[in-house]
SETORPA-444223 format. One record per residue (C-alpha): residue in three letters; x, y, z. Coordinates in steps of 0.001 Angstrom, whole numbers, padded with zeros to 6 digits, always signed. Layout:
BEGIN
alaXYZ
...
This chain:
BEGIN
unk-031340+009817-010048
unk-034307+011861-011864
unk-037332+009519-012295
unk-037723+011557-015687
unk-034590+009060-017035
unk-036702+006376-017408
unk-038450+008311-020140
unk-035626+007995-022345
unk-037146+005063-024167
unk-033569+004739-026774
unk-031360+004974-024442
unk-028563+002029-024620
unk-026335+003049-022181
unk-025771+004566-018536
unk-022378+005176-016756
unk-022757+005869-013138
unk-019557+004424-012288
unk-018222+006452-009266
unk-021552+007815-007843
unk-020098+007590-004285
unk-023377+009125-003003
unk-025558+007823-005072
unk-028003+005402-003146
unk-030758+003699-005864
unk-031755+003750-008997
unk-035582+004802-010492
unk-037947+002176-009553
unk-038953+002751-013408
unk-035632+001629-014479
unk-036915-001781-016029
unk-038728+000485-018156
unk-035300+001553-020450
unk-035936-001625-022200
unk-033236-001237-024823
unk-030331-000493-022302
unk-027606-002600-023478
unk-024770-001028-020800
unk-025323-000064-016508
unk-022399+001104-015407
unk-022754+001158-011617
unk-018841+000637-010401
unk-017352+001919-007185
unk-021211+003082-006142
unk-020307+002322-002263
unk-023769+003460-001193
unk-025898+001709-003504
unk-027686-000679-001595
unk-030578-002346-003442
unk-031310-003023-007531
unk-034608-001448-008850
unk-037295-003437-009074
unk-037360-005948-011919
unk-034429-005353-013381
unk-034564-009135-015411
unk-037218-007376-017966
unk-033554-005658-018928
unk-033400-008631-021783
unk-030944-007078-023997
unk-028531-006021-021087
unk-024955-007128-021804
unk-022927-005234-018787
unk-023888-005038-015496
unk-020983-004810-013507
unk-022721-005194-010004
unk-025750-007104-009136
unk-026720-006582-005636
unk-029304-009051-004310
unk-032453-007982-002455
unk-034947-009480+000355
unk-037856-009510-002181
unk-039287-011094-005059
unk-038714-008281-007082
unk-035117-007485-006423
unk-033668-011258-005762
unk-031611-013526-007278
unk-033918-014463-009643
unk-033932-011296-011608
unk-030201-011355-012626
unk-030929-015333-013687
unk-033465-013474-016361
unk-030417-011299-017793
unk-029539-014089-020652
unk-026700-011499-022707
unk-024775-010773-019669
unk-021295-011077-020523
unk-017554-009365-019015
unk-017493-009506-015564
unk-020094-009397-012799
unk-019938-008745-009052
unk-022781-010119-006827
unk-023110-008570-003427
unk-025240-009592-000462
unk-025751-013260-001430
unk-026835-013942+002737
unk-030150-012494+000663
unk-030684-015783-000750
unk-033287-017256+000241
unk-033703-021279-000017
unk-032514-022563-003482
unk-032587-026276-003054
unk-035403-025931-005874
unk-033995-024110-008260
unk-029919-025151-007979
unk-029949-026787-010803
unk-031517-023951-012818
unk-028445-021163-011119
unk-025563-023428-012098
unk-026792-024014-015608
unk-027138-020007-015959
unk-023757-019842-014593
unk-022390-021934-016583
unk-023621-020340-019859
unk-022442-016925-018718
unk-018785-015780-020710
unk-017717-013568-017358
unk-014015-013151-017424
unk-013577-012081-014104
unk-016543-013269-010920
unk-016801-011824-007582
unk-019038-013494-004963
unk-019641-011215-001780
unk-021965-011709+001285
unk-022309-009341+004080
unk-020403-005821+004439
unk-017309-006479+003240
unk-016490-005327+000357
unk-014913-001690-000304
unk-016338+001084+000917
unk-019005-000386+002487
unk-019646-000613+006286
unk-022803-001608+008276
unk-024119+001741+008594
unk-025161+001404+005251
unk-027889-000942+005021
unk-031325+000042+004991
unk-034019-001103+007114
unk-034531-003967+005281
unk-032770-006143+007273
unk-030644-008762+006022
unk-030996-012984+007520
unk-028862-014047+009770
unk-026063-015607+008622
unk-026279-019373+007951
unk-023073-021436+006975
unk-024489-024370+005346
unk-027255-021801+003329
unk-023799-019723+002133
unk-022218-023359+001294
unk-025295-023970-000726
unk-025577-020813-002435
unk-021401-020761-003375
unk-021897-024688-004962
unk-024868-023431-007289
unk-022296-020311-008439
unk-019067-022297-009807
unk-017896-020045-013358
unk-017175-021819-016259
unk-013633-022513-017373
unk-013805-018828-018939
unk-013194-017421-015957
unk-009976-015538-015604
unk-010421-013506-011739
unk-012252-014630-008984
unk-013478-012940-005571
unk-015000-014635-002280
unk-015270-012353+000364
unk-017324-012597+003344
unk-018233-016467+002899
unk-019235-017702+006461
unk-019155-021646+005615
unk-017141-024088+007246
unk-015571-025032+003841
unk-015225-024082+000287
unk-017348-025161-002699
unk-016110-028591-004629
unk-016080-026949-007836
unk-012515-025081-006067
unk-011166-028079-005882
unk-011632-029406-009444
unk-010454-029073-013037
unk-012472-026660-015313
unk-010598-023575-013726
unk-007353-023570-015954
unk-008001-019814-017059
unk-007772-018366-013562
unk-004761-015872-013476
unk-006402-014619-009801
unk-007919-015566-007006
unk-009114-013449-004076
unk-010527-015406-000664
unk-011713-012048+001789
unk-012625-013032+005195
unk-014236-016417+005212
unk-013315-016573+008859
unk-015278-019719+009500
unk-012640-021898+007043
unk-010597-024228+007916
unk-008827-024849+005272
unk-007685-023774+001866
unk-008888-024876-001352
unk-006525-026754-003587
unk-005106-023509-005673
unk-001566-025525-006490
unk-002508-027290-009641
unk-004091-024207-011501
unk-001775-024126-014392
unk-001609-020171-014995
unk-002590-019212-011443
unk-000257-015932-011217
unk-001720-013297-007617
unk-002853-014855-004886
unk-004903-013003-002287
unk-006482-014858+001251
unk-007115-012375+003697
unk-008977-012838+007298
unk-009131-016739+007818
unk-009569-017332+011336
unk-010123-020369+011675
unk-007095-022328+009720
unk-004364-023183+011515
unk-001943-025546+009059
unk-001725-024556+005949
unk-000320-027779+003823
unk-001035-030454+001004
unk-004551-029723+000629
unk-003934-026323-000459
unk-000649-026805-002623
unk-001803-030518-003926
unk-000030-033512-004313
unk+002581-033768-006555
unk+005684-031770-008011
unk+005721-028392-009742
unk+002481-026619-006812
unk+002042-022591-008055
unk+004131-023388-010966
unk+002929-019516-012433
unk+002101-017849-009330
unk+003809-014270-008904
unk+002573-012769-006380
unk+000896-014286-002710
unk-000221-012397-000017
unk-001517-014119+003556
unk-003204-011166+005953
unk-004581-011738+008744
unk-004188-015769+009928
unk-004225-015312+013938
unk-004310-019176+014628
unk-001467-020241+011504
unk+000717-022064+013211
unk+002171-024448+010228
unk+003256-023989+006509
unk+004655-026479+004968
unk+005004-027949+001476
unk+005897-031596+000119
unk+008647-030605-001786
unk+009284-027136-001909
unk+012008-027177-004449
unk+009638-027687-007088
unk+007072-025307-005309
unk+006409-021417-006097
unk+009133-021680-008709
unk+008386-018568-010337
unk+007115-016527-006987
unk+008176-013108-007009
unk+006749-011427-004342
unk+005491-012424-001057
unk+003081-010308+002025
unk+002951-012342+005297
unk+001058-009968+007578
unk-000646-010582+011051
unk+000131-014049+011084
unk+001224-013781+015023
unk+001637-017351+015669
unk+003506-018800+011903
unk+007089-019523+013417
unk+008429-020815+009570
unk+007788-020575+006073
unk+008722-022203+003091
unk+011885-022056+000849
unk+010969-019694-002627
unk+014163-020575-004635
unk+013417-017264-006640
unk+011482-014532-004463
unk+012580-011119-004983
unk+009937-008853-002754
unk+009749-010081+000957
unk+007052-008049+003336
unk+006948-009211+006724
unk+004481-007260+008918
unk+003057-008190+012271
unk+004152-011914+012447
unk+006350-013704+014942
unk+010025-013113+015499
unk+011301-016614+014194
unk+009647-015673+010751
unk+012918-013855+010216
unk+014975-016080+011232
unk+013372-018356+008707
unk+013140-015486+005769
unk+017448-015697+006365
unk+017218-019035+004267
unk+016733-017069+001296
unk+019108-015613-001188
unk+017709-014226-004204
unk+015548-010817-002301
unk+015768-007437-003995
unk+013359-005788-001801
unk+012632-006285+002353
unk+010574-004899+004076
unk+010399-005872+008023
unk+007406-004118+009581
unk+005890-003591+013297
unk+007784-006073+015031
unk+007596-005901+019151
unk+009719-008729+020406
unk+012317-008156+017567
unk+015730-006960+019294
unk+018016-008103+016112
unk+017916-009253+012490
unk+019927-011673+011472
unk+023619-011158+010188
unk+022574-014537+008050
unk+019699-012922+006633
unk+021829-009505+005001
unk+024960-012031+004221
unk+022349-014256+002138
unk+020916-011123+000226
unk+023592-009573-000903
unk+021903-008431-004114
unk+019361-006617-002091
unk+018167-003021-003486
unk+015807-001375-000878
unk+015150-002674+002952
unk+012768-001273+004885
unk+012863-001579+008691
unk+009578+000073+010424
unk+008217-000174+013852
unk+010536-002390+015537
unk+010008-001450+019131
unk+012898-003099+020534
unk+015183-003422+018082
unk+018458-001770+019413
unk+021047-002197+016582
unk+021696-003717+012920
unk+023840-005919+012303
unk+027839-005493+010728
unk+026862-007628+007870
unk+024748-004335+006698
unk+028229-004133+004785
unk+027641-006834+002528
unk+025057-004842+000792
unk+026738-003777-001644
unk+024141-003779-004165
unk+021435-001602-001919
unk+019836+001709-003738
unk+017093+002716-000578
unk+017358+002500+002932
unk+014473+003292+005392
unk+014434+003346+009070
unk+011194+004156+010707
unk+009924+004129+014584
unk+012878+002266+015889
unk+012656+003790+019314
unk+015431+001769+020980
unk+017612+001788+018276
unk+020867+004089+019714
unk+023217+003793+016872
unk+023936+002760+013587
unk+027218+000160+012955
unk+030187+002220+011642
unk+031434-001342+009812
unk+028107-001536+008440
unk+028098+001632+006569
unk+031377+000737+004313
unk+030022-001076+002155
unk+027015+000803+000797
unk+028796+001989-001924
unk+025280+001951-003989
unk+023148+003712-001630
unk+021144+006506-003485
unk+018303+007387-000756
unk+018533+006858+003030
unk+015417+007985+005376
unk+015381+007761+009219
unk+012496+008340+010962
unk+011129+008328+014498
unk+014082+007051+016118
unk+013602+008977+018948
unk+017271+006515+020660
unk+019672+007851+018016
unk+021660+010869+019174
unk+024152+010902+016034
unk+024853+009191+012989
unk+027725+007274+012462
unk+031296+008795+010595
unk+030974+005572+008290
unk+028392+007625+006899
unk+031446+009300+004915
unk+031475+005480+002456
unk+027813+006326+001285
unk+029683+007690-001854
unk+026310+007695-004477
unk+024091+008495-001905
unk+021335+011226-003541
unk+018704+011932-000848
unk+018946+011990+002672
unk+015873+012530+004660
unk+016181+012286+009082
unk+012710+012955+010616
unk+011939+013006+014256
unk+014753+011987+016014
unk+014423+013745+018986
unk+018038+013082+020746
unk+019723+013916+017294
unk+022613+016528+018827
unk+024807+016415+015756
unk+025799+015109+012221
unk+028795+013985+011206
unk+031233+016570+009909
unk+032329+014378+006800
unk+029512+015145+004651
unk+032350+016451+002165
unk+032776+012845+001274
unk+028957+012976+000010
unk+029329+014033-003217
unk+026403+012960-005569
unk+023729+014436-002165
unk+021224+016686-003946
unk+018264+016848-001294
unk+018786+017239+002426
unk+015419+017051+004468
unk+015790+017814+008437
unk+012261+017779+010184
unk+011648+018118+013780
unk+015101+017089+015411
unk+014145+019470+018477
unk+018010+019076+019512
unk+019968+019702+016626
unk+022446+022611+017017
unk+023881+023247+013511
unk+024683+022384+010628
unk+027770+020231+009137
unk+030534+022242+008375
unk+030846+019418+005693
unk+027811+020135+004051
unk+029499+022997+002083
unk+031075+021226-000139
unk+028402+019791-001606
unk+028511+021467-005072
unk+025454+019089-006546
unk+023219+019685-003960
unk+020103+021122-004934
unk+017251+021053-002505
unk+017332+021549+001612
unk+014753+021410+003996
unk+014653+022122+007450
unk+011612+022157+009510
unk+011108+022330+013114
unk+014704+022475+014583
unk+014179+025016+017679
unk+017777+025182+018674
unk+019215+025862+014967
unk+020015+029793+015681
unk+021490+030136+011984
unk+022009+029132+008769
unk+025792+029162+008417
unk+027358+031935+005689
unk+029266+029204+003947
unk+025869+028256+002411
unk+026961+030442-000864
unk+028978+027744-001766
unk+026290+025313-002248
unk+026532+026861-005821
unk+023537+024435-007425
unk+021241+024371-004604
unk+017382+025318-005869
unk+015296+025230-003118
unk+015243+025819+000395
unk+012617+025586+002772
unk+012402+026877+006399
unk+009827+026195+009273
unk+009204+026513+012394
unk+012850+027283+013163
unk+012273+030339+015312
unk+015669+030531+016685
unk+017136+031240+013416
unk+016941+035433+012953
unk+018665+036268+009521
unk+019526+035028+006326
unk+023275+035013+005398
unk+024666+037752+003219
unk+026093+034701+000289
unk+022071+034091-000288
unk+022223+036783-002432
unk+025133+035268-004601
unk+022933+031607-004971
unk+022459+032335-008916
unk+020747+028970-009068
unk+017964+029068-006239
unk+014502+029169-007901
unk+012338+028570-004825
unk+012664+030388-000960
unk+010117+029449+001717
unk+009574+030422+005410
unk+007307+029680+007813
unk+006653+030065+011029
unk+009931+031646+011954
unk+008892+035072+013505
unk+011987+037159+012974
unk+012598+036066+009143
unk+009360+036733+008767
unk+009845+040011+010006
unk+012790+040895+008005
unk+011820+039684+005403
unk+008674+041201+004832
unk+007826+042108+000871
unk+010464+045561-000201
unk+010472+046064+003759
unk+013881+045333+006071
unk+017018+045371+005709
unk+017328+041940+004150
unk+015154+041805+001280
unk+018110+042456-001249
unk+019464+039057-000375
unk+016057+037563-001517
unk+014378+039932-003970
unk+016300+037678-006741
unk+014880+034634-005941
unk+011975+033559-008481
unk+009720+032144-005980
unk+009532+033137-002751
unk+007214+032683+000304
unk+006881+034051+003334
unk+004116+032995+006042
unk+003768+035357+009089
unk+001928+033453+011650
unk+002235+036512+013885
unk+000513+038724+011296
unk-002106+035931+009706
unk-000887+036481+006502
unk+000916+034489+003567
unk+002265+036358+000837
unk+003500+034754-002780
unk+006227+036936-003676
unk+008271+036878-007885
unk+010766+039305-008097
unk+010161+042244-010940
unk+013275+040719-012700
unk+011234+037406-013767
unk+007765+036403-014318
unk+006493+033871-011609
């Protein structure tokens, strides 16, 4: 920022939100005396406040204090900001230097302050911030008991509505989490405390609704002390996520029927060694990701999901029939990164009610259950992905009666599809990307009269695209790339009254042919809207609208 800035003597507000490169402020800022409003948001590289900044006596928002290493740029100086008000992140508290003294003199400021929403961060840990970024000013060595000290002087008062620790390094959290006086909290965020072993008492906040504790290394039961004693624990709460809890071992709750009763959606991810969780008599969203086997096994008590999502599994070689049977008023399931998981199970038919399907780097997975496919009679999208195993799908693909998009990606032992893609009758987008062993097309697939968009991308051995494509009579787009086996165009292209959009790419002899008013073929394309052609041979791209229509 210009020095000159300071100069502006009226000047009420400044919005610097989103200065991603901006790294201080004039040292004569303290000199805008009437600034009411400093907007510094999402300013990653901002690393120090200037100097005095507490002269700032009619400031109301200041979004971001960050604490400094001397006299002039510590703690003290926000303490002098008497009108602040809204909400109010303070970074770098391992700044702090001893405050035994004055204590009494931060939690009476805090307590005075309306802030609706508080975050509390020490170290590097906050968004967009690494250690390369500090100056060199050095900051102390961490201390536990000085970061213990420093969180008890900063309890909120019972305004607060959202509240942030990240980075805390003591052994245990502040009383003042553990007491009344925060009945407004709707949120709570706990960000790598790693030295914590255990969980403030979150159960009995009344309209507690998302949940976030991320990075706690050192807890490893998780049980009355966090939900409290008592019936009716997370009565509000919506939405918990646990991340990254290598040594959680145990979760358990005193009585869980009365527990999470309005819990929506649940993240367990990284928690390698949690074996069991508790029952969430109305949980719709379930994300497992990077957690032991027999957390699936235990997910299969539950019975009210909508959404699953079962992510980067090694050691998982099944799922549970129990677990589909239970859910049979799921909507989308997501099954990602399952090393070893080599088949799903029959009771995929009792999903009756499922809209999305995704499959995704399931490298041992060889087929897909023909039972299992009857009864997705609901199924409007199905994706496959890196599934490298699979060499064909499965006829009982023929029941997927509603089914609307169909994406298969990277399954390199793909040889064929089944021919009763007639029976798909509501498929309007077709996406085929690098199945290097795919031969053809579906005779099937020309029946599909609603059919709108295909794709196909990096298929070597496709030589053509059949002639009966003129009978995909609605179809508006199609794509080609990096299909250099395929030479022409059929002659029924021309007769596709409906395409708007042509591209190819990468595919030497189209290219070639179909070269702007050159070759043979270009009246089977010179209708088409929108049409590209890339010639990697030739370097050049050209965006081609056809004299009928204006592009």
């Amino acid at each position: 920022m210009p020095a000159t800035i300071c100069d502006l003597c009226n000047l009420q507000t400044l919005n610097l939100s989103n200065c991603s490169e901006l790294r201080e402020l004039p040292r004569g800022t303290a000199r805008l005396i009437r600034l009411r409003h400093l907007h510094i948001d999402n300013c990653a590289k901002l690393y120090y406040m200037p100097p005095s900044i507490g002269n700032l006596c009619q400031l109301r928002t200041l979004p971001v204090f960050i604490v400094g290493c001397k006299i002039e740029d510590d703690i003290t100086e926000l303490l002098r900001l008497s009108n602040l008000q809204g909400k109010l992140k303070i970074t770098h508290l391992e700044r702090v230097r001893s405050i035994y003294d004055g204590h009494m003199y931060i939690m009476s400021w805090m307590s005075l302050r309306n802030f609706y929403s508080l975050e509390l961060l020490w170290g590097n840990v906050d968004e967009g911030k690494s250690a390369s970024n500090t100056s060199s000013r050095q900051s102390p060595r961490r201390n536990p008991l000085a970061d213990l000290e420093v969180c008890n002087c900063l309890k909120p008062n019972h305004y607060i509505r959202k509240l942030s620790i990240k980075g805390y390094s003591g052994e245990t959290f502040p009383d003042w989490m553990n007491m009344s006086g925060l009945e407004n909290l709707t949120q709570v965020n706990l960000i790598n405390c790693e030295n914590c072993e255990s969980l403030p008492t979150l159960g009995k906040l009344p309209v507690l609704k998302i949940l976030n504790i991320q990075g706690m290394h050192s807890i490893i039961n998780i049980g009355v002390e966090f939900s409290g004693e008592g019936d009716r624990s997370f009565s509000s709460l919506k939405e918990l996520t646990l991340r990254d809890f290598p040594e959680l071992k145990t979760w358990s709750i005193v009585d869980s029927a009365e527990a999470f009763i309005c819990l929506d959606k649940l993240i367990i991810t990284e928690c390698p060694l949690l074996r069991s969780m508790p029952w969430f008599p109305r949980l719709q969203y379930l994300e497992l990701q990077k957690c032991n086997q027999l957390i699936v096994r235990s997910a299969s008590e539950l019975n009210t999901l909508s959404t699953l999502v079962i992510d980067f599994f090694q050691d998982l070689f099944f799922l549970p029939k129990k677990l589909l049977q239970n859910n049979s008023r799921l909507k989308s399931l997501k099954i990602g990164c399952c090393e070893k998981l080599e088949t799903l199970p029959h009771g995929l038919k009792s999903l009756t009610s499922l809209e999305n399907l995704e499959i995704v780097e399931c490298p041992s997975l060889i087929c897909l259950p023909e039972e299992g496919m009857e009864g997705l009679c609901s199924l409007r999208s199905f994706s496959i992905e890196n599934c490298a195993g699979l060499t064909s799908l499965p006829m009982g693909m023929k029941h997927l009666t509603a089914l609307d998009n169909l994406t298969i990606m990277s399954c390199s032992n793909l040889v064929h599809l089944p021919d009763n893609f007639h029976c798909l009758v509501e498929l309007r987008s077709v996406t085929i990307i690098n199945c290097e062993k795919l031969t053809s097309l579906p005779e099937g697939m020309q029946h599909l009269k609603k059919l709108q968009i295909l794709e196909l991308r990096m298929c070597p051995k496709l030589t053509e695209l059949p002639n009966w494509v003129e009978h995909l009579v609605s179809l508006r787009s199609l794509a080609i790339s990096q299909c250099p086996n395929i030479r022409s165009l059929p002659e029924g292209l021309g007769r596709l009254s409906a395409l708007q959009h042509l591209s190819i790419r990468d595919c030497p002899d189209l290219e070639h042919h179909y070269e702007r008013g050159k070759g043979e073929g270009w009246e089977k394309i010179s209708h088409v809207p929108y049409t590209y052609v890339e010639s990697s041979a030739l370097q050049q791209r050209q965006h081609i609208a056809s004299t009928s229509q204006n592009p």
